[in-house]
N, C-alpha and C positions, 0 to 999 in steps of 0.2 A: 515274416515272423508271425508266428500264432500267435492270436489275440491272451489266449491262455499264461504263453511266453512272460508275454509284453504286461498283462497286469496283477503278476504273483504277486506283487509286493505293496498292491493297492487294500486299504479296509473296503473293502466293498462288500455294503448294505443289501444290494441285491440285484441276481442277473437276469433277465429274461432273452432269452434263445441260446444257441448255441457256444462255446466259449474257445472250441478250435478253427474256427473261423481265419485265414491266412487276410497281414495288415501288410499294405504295401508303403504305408506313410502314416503318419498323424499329422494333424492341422487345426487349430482354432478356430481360421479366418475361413470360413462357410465358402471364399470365393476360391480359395484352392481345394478343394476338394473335388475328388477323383475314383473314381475305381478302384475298390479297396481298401481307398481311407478309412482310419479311424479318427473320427469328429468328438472332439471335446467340446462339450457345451460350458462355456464359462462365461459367470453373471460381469458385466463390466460396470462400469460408472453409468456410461448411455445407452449403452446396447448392452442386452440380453441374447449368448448365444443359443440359448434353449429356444428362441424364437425362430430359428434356424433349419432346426433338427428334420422337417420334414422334405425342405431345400436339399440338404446334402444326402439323403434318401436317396432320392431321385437323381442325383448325381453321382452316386454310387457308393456310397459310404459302406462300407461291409459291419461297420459297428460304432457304436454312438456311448460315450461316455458322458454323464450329466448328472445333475443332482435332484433330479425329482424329473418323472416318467411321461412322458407325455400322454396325453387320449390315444393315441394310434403309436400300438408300438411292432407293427409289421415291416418285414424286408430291411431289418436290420438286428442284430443282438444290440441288447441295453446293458449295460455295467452302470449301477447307480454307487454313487459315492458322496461323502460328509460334504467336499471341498472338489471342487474341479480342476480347482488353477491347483494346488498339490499334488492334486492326481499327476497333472499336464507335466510338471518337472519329475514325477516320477517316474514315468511312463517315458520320457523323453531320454531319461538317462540312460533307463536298460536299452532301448531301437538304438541307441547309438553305441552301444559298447561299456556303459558306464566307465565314460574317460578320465573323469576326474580322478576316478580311483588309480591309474597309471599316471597320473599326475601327483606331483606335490603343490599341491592349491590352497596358496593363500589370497583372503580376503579382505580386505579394508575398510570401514565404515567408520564412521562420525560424519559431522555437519562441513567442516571446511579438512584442505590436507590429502584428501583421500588418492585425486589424480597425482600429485607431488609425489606422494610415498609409493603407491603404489608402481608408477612411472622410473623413479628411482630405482626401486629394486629390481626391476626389469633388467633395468641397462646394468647396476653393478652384476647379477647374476651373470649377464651378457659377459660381461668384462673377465670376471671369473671364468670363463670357459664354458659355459653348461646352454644348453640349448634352451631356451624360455617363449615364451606367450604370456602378453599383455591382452587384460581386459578390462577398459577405458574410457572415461566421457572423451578424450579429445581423441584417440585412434586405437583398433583393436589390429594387434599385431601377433604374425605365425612367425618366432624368430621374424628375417627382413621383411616379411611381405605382409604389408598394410592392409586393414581391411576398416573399410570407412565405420567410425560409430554413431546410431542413431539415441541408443539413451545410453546414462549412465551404467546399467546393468541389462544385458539384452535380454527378448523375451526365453522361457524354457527351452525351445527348439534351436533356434538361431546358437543360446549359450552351450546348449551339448553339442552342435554341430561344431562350434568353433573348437570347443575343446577337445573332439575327436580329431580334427584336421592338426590340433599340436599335435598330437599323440602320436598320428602318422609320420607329420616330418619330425618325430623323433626331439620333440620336449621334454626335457624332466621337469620342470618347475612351471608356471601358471602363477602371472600374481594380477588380482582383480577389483577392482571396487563394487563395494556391496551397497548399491541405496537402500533405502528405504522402504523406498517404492519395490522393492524387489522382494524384502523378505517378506512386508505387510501382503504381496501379491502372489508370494511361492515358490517364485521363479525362479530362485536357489535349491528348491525340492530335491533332494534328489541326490543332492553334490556329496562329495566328501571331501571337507575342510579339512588339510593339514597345517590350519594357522591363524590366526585372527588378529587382526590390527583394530583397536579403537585409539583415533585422533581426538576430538574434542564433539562437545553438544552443543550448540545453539541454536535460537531461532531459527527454523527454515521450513518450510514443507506445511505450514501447518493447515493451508487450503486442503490437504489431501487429509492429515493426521486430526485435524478437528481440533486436539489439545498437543499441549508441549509433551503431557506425561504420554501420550498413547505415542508420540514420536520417540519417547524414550523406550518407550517397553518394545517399542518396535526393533529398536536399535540392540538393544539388549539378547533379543532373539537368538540371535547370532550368532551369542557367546555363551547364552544356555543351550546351544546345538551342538558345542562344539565336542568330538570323541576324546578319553582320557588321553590318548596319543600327540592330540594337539597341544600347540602351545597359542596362550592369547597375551598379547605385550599391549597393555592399556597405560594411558595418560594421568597419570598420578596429580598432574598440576591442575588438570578439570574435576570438578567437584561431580559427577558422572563417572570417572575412570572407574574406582572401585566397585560401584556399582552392578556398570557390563558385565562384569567379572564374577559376582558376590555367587553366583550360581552355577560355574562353568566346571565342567569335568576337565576340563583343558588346563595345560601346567601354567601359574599366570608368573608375568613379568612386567616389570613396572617400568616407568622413564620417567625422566622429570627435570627443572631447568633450578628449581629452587626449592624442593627436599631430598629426603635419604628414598631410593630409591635404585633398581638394578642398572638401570644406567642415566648417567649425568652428566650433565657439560653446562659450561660457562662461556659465554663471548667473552675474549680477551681483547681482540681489536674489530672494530666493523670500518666498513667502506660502501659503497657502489658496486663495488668493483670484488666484496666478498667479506667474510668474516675469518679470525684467526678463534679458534674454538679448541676447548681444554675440556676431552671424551673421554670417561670415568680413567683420568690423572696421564691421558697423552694428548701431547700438539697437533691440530691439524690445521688446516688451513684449507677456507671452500669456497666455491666460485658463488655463491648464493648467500641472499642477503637475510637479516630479519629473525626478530625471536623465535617467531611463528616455525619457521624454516629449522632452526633448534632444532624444537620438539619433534619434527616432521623426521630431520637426520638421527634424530636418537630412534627414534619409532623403525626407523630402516635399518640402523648397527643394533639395536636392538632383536631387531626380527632375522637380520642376518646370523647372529650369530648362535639364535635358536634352529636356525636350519645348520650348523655344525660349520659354517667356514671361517677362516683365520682371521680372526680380531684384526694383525697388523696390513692384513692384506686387503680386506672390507675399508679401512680409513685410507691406505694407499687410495682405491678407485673413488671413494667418496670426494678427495682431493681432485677429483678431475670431474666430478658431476656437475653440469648446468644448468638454469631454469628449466623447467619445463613449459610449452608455447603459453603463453598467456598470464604466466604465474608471477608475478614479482619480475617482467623483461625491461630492462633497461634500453632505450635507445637514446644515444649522444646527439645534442645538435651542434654543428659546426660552431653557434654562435655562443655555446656555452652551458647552456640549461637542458636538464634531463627530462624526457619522459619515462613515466614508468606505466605499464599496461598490465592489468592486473585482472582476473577475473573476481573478486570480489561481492557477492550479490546478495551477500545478507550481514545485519549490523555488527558482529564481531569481527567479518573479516573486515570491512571498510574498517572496523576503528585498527585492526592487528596491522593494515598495511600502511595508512597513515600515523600513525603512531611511531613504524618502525623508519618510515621518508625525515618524520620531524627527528629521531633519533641520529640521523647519518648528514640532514643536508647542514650548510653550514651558517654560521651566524652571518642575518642580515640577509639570507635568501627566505624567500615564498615558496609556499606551496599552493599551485591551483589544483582544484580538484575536480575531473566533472565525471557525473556520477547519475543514475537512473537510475528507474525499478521497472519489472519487467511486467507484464500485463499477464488478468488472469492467474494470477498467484499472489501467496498472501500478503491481504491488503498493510495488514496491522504493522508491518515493518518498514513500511515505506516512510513515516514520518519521523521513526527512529534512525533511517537508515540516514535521512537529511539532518539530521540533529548531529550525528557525530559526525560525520562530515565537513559541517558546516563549524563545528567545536573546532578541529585539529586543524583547518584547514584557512589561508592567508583569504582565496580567494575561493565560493564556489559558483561551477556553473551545472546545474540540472537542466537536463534532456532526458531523449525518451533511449531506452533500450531497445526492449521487445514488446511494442505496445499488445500485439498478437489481434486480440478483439473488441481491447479495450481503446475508450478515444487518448491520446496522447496527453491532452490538457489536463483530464480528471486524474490519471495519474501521477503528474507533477503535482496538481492540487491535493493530493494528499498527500505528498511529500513536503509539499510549502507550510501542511499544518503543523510538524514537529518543530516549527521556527518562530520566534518571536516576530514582533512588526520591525524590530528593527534589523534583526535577520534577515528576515524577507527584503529591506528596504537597499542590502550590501550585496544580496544574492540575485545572478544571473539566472534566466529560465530562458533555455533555448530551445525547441523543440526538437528543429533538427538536428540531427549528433552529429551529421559532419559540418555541419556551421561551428555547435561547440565545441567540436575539439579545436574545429581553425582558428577560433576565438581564443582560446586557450592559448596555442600555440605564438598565438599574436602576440599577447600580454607579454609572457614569456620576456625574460632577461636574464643575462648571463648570471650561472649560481640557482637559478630556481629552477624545481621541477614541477612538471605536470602530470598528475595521477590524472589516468582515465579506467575508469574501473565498472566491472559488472560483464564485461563481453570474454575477457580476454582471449582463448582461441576461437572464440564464434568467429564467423566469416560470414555469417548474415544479421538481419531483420528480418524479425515476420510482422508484418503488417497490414490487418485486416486478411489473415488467412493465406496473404503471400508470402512467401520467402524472396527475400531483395539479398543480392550481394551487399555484403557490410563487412570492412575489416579494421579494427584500429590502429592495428600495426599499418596497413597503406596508407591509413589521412594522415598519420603522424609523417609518417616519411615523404608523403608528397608535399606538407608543410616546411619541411627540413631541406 
């Protein structure tokens, strides 16, 4: 593809050499680069790809995209631009086809919900008939075939490349989660949104966002992106719902569990084992537990029925949807008490998932809870995160999650400061997690459950730079 091609739709401030120069690839990462590439130089948190620039030269770079020129700008054309990472998902779109655009692509953002709903509509669309692609914290999937994920929202290349491969095997629909870290970074650049989901705001991310409000305006982005064609279905019950919205060219729709709003439901009956739900004035009945789960199912009969399929046929498949890995999983123990393994990892979902255990188990049973925070991300909710916890819960026991770089003990110790001394004096500190959840498991009596929350499909630890095998679902079951 010419270079010329490849950056029409780029603002570019200015070019130096050539601009029909033939691109055989684009690449960020300075160690794949090759004959032909075109190198994006983008500023990172630690590394500086402008640092680069004269590396991939020499390695054959046919053109260099960056945001300010270097001393020696020979043996390659320069295309200078405002933003790089924007650039990168622009540029990313057209080399691949811009597939989104053969796509109907919706996205999902807020703080907790996103894998849930997201995950959902996948499978009801599946169920519907229509060939789909999921793009996922727990798995990125082409219709059947898995494709491992490494972040919540992949980087630009990676995300056009997957979205082209639906396209080929013949996807109509793409449904995605949008972080944060995505839109603040670009990495959506590019796309065309036919949909926007926002679940809820709270605390989370703020090591990266600096403040709440710059994670809100982040989030917001989104839905000020989105074309008058779209539609965005936001959370009327989060004091943020309106907000997303207050600026979008996109048709808005609301949900909500306790005001007037486009769509509504009520828990009629709850269990373990599922809820009996009344969806604006019809019965269903769903394998999935918890308020939280509500709003998540209205968020998906909501967004389903913006993409034009039958109301009675949508609550049909909803009726047969189940957790997603990690999310609110129930496992039984022979001897009577429930665990529930929950990803959980910041203070409002710890309080929405105990909250909703204290609302189901039964009179005269406990709840233990063991619960971490993860290392290297933000400090400030770790002693909030231990305070309701330690509020809802019979019994807690704190361990470590993802210590990463941090030592194990200092992050317990600021989890122990949201606690009184007398809190501190009823509460467990285990460090290692598969002690505490065996601990847990020990306690354990028939009628009680035990939340283990914060991993839920993780399947590792990082610790000190390693990745260890870690899974919660195994220690529980090997316990049982």
């Amino acid at each position: 593809m010419k270079l010329s091609e490849l950056t029409k739709g780029l603002s570019i401030l200015q070019t130096v050499g050539p601009a029909d120069v033939e691109i055989t690839g684009i690449e960020f990462d300075s160690r794949k680069v090759g004959k032909g590439s075109l190198f994006v130089a983008t500023p990172g948190t630690t590394v500086d790809g402008h640092s680069f620039i004269q590396q991939c030269i020499e390695a054959g770079a046919s053109a260099i995209v960056c945001e300010h020129l270097p001393e020696n700008t020979c043996g390659a054309t320069f295309i200078v631009v405002e933003n790089s990472h924007k650039a990168l998902g622009q540029m990313a779109s057209v080399f691949y086809g811009e597939p989104s655009g053969h796509l109907t692509l919706v996205g999902v953002t807020g703080t907790n919900g996103k894998t849930t709903i997201a995950t959902l509509l996948y499978k009801l669309t599946r169920a519907l008939g229509h060939k789909v692609g999921l793009l996922s914290t727990v798995c990125n999937y082409i219709e059947d075939e898995a494709v491992p994920s490494t972040h919540t929202t992949p980087d630009a290349l990676a995300l056009n490349s997957l979205l082209s491969r639906m396209v080929s095997s013949g996807c109509e629909y793409c449904f995605m989660e949008v972080s944060s870290h995505s839109i603040a970074q670009e990495r959506i650049a590019g796309l065309d949104f036919d949909g926007g989901i926002f679940t809820n705001l709270t605390r989370d991310h703020i090591d990266f966002h600096k403040t709440f409000d710059n994670y809100r305006d982040t989030k917001k982005r989104f839905f000020d992106n989105l074309k008058k064609q779209a539609f965005a279905v936001t959370n009327k019950d989060d004091k943020n719902g309106l907000v997303m919205t207050q600026n979008t060219k996109a048709q808005v729709r609301t949900y909500s569990t306790r005001t007037v709003a486009d769509y509504k439901a009520q828990i009629l009956e709850e269990g373990f084992e599922g809820m009996l739900l009344n969806v604006n004035g019809q019965e269903v009945f769903v394998p999935l537990v918890g308020r939280f789960n509500v709003s998540n199912l209205l968020a998906i009969y909501g967004s389903a029925l913006c993409l034009g399929f039958d109301k009675d046929e949508v609550l049909r498949v909803l009726s047969t949807l189940t957790a997603v890995n990690g999310r609110f999983e129930a496992i039984r123990s022979p001897k009577g008490w429930t665990a529930i393994v929950d990803y959980a990892h910041t203070p409002d979902a710890v309080e929405n998932v105990i909250n909703t255990i204290n609302e189901i188990r039964r009179q005269g049973s406990r709840l233990i809870t063991v619960v971490g925070c993860g290392g290297n991300r933000d400090k400030g909710k770790r002693p909030m995160m231990a305070q309701l916890a330690k509020r809802g819960s019979n019994q807690l026991i704190l361990t470590s999650d993802n210590p990463r770089d941090e030592e194990p003990q200092d992050i317990l110790s600021d989890m122990l400061a949201g606690l009184t001394e007398e809190e501190k004096q009823q509460t467990l500190v285990i460090e290692d997690r598969r002690q505490a959840i065996r601990t847990a498991c020990t306690l354990a009596q028939a009628g009680d459950v035990v939340l283990v929350a914060g991993k839920g499909h993780e399947d590792y630890q990082i610790i000190k730079g390693v990745k260890h095998h870690f899974d919660d679902h195994e220690e529980i079951r090997n316990m049982i």
